[in-house]
N, C-alpha and C positions, 0 to 999 in steps of 0.2 A: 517799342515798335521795331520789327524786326530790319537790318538792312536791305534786305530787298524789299522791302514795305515801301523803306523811305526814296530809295535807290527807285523804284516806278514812279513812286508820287511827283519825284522832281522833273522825270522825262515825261509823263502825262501834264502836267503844271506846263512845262517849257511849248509842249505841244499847242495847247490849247489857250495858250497866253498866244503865242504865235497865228495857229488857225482863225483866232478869234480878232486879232485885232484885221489881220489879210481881209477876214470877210466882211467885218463892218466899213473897209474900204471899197469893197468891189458888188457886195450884193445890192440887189435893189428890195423896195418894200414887198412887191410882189413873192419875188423868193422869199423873204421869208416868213409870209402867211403860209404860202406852200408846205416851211421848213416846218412850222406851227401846226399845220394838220395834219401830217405826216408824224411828228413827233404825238400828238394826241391820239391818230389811230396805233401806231405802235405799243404805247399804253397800253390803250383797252385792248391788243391784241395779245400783249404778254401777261395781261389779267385774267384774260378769256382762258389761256393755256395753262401757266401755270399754278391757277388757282382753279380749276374747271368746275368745281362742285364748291363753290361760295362765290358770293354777289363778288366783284370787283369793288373798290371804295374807293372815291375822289384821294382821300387822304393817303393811300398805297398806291396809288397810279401816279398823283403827281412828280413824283423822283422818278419813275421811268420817263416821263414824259419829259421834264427839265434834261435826265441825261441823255433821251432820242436828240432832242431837240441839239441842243450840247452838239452832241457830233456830230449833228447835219450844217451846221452854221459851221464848227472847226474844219470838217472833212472838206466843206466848199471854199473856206481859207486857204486850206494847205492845195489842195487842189490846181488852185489859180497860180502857186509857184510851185511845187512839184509835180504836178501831170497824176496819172496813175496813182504815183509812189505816194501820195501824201494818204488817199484813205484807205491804202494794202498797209499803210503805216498805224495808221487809227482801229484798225482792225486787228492786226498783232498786237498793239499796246491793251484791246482791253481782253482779246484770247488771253494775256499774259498776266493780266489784272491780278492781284491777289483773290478776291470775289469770283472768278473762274477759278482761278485756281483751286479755289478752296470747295469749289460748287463740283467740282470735277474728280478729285479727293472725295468728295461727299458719297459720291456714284459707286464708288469702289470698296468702301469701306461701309461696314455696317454701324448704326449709332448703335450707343449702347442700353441693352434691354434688360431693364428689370422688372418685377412684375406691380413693382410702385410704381413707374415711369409711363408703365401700359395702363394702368388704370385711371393717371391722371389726362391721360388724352383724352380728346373728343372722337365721337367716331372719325369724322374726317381725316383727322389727324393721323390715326392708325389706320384709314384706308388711304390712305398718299403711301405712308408707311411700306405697307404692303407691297403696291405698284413697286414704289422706290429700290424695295430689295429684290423684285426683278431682272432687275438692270444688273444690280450690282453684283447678283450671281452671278450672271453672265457674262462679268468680266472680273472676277473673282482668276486671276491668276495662280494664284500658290494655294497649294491645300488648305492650310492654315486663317487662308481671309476664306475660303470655300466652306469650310466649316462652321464659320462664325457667324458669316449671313443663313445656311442653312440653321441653326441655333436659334438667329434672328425670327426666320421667317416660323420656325415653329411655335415658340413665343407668340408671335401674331395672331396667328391660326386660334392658339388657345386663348388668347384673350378673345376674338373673334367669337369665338364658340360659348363663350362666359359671359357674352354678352346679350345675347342672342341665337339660343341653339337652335330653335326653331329656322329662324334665316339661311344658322348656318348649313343647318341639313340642305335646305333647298338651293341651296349656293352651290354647295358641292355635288348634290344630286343633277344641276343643272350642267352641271362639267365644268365648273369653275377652274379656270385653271391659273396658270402659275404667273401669267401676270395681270390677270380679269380683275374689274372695281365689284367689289363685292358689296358697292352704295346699293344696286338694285335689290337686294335680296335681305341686305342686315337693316336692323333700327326699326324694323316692326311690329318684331315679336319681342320685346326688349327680355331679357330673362333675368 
C-alpha cells in the first residue's frame, strides 16, 4: 500500500470516527431516515448514470448507498462543530480519495488495447469503452497520450465493425460521431 494510500485512510478514519460519533450525539431518528433515503436515492442515481445501459443490482448499489449514507451522518457530525468547514472538508477528502484519483487518471489515459482484450468484452463494455475515450481525447494533453487514445479508439471502431458491419454501416451513415453510444445501431446484425 502505497504511503499516501495509508497517509488518506488514517485522516478519512480520524474524520469519520470523529463525524460519526458528533452525530450519534446530536441527530434525531428523523434525520436519519431522511440521511437513509437520500443515501438510497443517491445509489439508484449513480447506477442510473454510471451504468446507463445495464439494470442497476441491490448487490452494486449497496456500497454506494452505505457510503452516501456514511457522509451524510459524518458531514452532519462534523458540521455541528465545524460550521461550513466540516463538509467543504469531506468533500476534499473524497475529491482526494485514491478512487478519484485513480477514476480521474482513468479519463486521461487510455487502457490498454489489444485485439484479445476486445474480443473478450461484451458489447456494453466496448461501447462505455468508446464513450470513455471521448473524454480522454479531449484531454489528452501531450502528443504522445493523443496518439494512444487515437490508436485506442481505432481499435474500437474495428472491433465495432467485426462485430456487426451491418450496424456499423448505419451508425456511421447515421453520423455517429466521436462521442455517440453506438448501443442503438450495433448488436443486431451480429456478424
Amino acid at each position: 500500500m502505497s504511503v499516501y494510500r495509508v497517509v488518506w485512510a488514517g485522516c478519512a478514519i480520524v474524520l469519520i470516527l470523529t463525524g460519526g460519533t458528533l452525530a450519534l450525539l446530536a441527530l434525531t431518528p428523523g434525520l436519519v431516515v431522511v440521511a437513509i433515503s437520500v443515501s438510497l436515492l443517491s445509489a439508484g442515481l449513480v447506477g442510473m448514470i454510471a451504468g446507463s445501459h445495464e439494470r442497476p443490482t441491490l448487490r452494486g448499489q449497496l456500497p454506494i448507498a452505505a457510503a452516501a449514507f456514511t457522509m451524510m451522518i459524518v458531514g452532519a457530525g462534523l458540521t455541528d462543530v465545524a460550521g461550513p468547514i466540516g463538509p467543504a472538508t469531506m468533500v476534499l477528502m473524497v475529491a482526494l480519495s485514491p478512487t478519484a484519483l485513480r477514476w480521474l487518471s482513468g479519463l486521461r489515459r487510455p487502457q490498454d488495447v489489444t485485439t484479445s482484450s476486445l474480443a473478450s468484452m461484451t458489447d456494453q463494455e466496448l461501447f462505455s469503452r468508446w464513450r470513455r475515450s471521448s473524454v480522454a481525447l479531449a484531454g489528452a494533453a501531450r502528443p504522445a497520450d493523443h496518439h494512444a487514445v487515437v490508436e485506442a479508439r481505432a481499435a474500437y471502431l474495428d472491433e465495432l465493425e467485426r462485430r456487426d458491419a451491418v450496424g456499423f454501416a448505419c451508425w456511421v451513415a447515421g453520423g455517429g460521431g466521436a462521442a455517440d453510444d453506438p448501443a442503438q445501431y450495433l448488436g443486431k446484425h451480429p456478424s
